[in-house]
C-alpha positions in Angstrom: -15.4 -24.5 -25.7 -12.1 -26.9 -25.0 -8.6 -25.2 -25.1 -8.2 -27.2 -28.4 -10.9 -24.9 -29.9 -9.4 -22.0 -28.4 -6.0 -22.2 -30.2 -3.8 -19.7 -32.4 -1.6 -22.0 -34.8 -1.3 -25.3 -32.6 -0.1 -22.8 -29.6 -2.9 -23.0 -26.4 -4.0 -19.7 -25.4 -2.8 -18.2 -22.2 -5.2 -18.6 -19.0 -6.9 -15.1 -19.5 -7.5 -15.6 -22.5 -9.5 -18.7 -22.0 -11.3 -16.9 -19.0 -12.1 -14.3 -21.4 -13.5 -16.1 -24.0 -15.3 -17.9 -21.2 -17.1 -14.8 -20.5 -20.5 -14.4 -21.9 -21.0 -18.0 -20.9 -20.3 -17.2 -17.3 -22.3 -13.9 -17.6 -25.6 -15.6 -18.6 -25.4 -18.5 -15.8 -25.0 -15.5 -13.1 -27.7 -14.1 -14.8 -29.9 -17.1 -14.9 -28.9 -17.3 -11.0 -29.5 -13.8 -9.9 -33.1 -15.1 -11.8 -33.4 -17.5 -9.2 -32.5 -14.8 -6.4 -35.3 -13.2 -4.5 -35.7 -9.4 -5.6 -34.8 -6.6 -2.7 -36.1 -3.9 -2.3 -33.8 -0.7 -1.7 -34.5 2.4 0.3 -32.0 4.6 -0.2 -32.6 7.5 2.1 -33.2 11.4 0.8 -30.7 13.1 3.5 -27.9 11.6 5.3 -26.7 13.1 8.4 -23.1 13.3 7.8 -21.8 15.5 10.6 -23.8 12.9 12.9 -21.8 9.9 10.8 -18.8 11.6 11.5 -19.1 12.2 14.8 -20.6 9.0 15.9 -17.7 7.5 14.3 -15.6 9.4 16.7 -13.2 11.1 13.6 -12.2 14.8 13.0 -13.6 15.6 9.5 -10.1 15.0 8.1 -9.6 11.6 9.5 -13.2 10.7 8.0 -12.1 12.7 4.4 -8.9 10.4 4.2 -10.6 7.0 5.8 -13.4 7.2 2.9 -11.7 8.9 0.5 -14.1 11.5 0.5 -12.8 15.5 -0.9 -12.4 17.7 2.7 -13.7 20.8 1.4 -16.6 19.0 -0.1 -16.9 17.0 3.9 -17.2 20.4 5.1 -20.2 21.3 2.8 -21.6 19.0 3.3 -22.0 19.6 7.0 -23.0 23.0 6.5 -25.7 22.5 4.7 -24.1 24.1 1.4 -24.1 20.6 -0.5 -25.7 17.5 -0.2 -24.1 13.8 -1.2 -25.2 12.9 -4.4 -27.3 8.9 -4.7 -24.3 6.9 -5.1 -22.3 8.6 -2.6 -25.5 8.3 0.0 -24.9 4.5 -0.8 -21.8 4.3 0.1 -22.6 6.9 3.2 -25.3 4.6 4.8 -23.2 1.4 4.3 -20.4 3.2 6.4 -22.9 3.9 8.9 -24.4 0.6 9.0 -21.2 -1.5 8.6 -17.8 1.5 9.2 -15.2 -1.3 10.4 -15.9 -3.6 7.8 -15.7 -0.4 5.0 -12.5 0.3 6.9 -11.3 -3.3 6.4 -11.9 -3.1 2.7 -10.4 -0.2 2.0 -7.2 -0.6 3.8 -6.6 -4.1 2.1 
């Protein structure tokens, strides 16, 4: 679709506009790429040692609840044994122990 088609009474539509309209055109090439993509396989683990995380990482447990933007009371539960991380948050949990610096690059930009 050309900006001509795109067009409210002669006027040319505003840039997001024209990206939105491009969008179930670019959804369905990423699509038909991620096609393309090998499948991987994702083992997300059961338990994660978070008091060990922590600690590694060399952080009281309120520098590590205000670094990940994780609830302090809910930190603390978690290393007592009185809660347990729930699948997305064990995500995000084993990518900070596998890759901390660069989750603490993303964040603070």
């Amino acid at each position: 679709m050309g900006a001509r088609k795109l067009s409210m009474a002669g006027k040319r539509l505003p840039n997001w506009a024209l990206h939105l309209s491009r969008a179930p055109t670019n959804l369905l090439a990423d699509v038909k790429d991620d096609a393309k993509r090998p499948a991987r396989r994702i083992a997300l683990p059961d338990e994660v040692n978070v008091k060990r995380l922590r600690t590694e990482a060399g952080m009281s447990q309120a520098e590590f609840a205000r670094a990940f933007c994780i609830n302090p009371i809910t930190l603390r539960e978690w290393e007592q044994g009185r809660g347990k991380p729930d699948a997305t948050t064990r995500v995000c949990l084993t990518v900070i122990a596998k890759k901390r610096e660069t989750v603490l690059d993303a964040l603070a930009s």
